[in-house]
C-alpha positions as CSV (number, residue, x, y, z in Angstrom):
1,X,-34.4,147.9,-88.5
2,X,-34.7,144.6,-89.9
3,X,-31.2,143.6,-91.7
4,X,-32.5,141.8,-94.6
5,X,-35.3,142.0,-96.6
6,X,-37.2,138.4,-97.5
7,X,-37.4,138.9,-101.1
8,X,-40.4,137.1,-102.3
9,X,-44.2,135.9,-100.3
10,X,-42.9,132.1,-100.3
11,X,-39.7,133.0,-98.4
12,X,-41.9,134.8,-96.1
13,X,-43.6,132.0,-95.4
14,X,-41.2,129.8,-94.9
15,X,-39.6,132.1,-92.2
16,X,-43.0,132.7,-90.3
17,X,-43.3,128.8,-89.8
18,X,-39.8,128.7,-89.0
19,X,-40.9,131.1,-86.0
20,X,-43.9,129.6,-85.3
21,X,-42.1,126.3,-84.6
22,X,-44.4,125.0,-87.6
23,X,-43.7,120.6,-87.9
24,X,-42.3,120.3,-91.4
25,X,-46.0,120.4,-94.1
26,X,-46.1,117.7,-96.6
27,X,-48.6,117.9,-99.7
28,X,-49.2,114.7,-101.4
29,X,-49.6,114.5,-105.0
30,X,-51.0,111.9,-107.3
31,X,-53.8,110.4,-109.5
32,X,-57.0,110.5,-107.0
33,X,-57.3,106.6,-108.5
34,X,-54.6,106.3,-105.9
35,X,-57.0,108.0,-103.3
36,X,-57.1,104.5,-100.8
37,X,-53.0,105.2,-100.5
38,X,-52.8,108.7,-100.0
39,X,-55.3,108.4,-96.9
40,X,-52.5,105.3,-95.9
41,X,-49.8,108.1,-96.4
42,X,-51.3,110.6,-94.8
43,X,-51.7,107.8,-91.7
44,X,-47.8,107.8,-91.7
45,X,-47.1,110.8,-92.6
46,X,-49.0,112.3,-89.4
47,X,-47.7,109.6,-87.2
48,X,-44.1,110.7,-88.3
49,X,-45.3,114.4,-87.0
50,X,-46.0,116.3,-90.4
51,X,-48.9,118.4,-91.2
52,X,-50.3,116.5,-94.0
53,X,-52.2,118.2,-96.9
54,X,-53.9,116.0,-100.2
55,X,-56.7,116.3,-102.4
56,X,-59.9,116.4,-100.8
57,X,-62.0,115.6,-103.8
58,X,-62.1,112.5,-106.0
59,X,-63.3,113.6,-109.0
60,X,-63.6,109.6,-110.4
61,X,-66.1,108.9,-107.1
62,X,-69.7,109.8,-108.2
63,X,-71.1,113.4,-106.3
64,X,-73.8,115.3,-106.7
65,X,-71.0,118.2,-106.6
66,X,-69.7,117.5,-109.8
67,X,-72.4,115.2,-111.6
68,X,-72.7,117.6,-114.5
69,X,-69.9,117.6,-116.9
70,X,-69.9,121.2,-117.3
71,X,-69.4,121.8,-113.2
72,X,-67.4,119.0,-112.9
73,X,-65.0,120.4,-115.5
74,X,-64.9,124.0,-113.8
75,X,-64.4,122.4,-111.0
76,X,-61.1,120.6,-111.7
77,X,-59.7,124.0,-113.2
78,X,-60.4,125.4,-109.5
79,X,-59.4,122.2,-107.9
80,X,-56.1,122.2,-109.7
81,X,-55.4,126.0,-108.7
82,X,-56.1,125.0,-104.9
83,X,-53.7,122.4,-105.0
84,X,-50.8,124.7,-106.8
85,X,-51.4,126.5,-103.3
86,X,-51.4,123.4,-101.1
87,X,-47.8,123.2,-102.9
88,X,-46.7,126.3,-102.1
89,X,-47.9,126.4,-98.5
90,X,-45.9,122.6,-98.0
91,X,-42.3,122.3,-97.5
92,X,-42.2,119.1,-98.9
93,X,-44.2,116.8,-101.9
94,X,-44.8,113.3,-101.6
95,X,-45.9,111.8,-105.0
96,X,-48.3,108.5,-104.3
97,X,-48.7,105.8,-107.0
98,X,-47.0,104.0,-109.5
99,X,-48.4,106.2,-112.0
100,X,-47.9,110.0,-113.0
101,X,-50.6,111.8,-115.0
102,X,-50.8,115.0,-116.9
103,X,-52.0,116.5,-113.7
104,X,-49.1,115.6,-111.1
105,X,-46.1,115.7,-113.7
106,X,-47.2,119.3,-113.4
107,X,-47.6,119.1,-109.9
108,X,-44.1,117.7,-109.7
109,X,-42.7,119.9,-112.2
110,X,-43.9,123.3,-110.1
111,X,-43.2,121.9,-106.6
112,X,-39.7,121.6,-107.7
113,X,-39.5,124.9,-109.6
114,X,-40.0,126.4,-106.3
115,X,-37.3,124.4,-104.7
116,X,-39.6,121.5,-102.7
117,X,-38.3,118.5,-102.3
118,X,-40.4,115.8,-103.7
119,X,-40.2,112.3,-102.8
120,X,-42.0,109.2,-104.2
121,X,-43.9,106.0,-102.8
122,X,-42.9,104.7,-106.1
123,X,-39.3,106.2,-106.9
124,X,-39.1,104.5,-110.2
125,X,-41.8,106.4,-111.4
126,X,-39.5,110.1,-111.0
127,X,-39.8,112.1,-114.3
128,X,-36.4,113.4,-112.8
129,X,-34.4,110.7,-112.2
């Protein structure tokens, strides 16, 4: 019989990478106009040994994908709900940029509400500190 009970989805997560001998997962955060230095992140991020997860869509770049203002729109909505579960699958944020939008402050403001620690390229930048 199993002496505790893991009382929410998040925490069973984190235990079943903890078994798995998972390396640590960091999400990066930030404005995609900072796309060029989350690709450098993600560089030293891996080399350090994390599993590295970022936005895989620049929504600033022209794409057929999201040409049409309409798609491109519904597209964000779905894009942002991804990345809400990019945070909750990481152990750890990394915010890139010297700039925080709309977009990551909330990014910022749920990775923490969950308990992830969230580091900065640019500390000065910290809604928290």
């Amino acid at each position: 019989m199993e002496s505790a009970q893991l009382s929410s989805p998040e925490a069973k997560l984190a235990e079943a990478k903890k078994q798995l001998n998972f390396p640590r997962i960091v999400v990066i955060c930030g404005s995609t106009r900072f796309m060029a230095e989350m690709v450098e992140a993600e560089v030293r991020e891996t080399e350090a040994g994390l599993i590295v997860v970022r936005p895989g869509c620049d929504l600033k770049s022209p794409n057929p994908l999201w040409s049409d203002p309409v798609e491109a729109q519904a597209l964000k909505i779905r894009l942002d709900a991804l990345h809400k579960s990019k945070i909750v699958l990481a152990d750890e944020v990394l915010v890139v940029g010297d700039y925080i939008g709309d977009s990551t402050l909330k990014e910022i403001v749920y990775a923490r509400s969950l308990g992830k620690p969230v580091r900065f390229t640019h500390p000065e930048v910290d809604p928290g500190a």
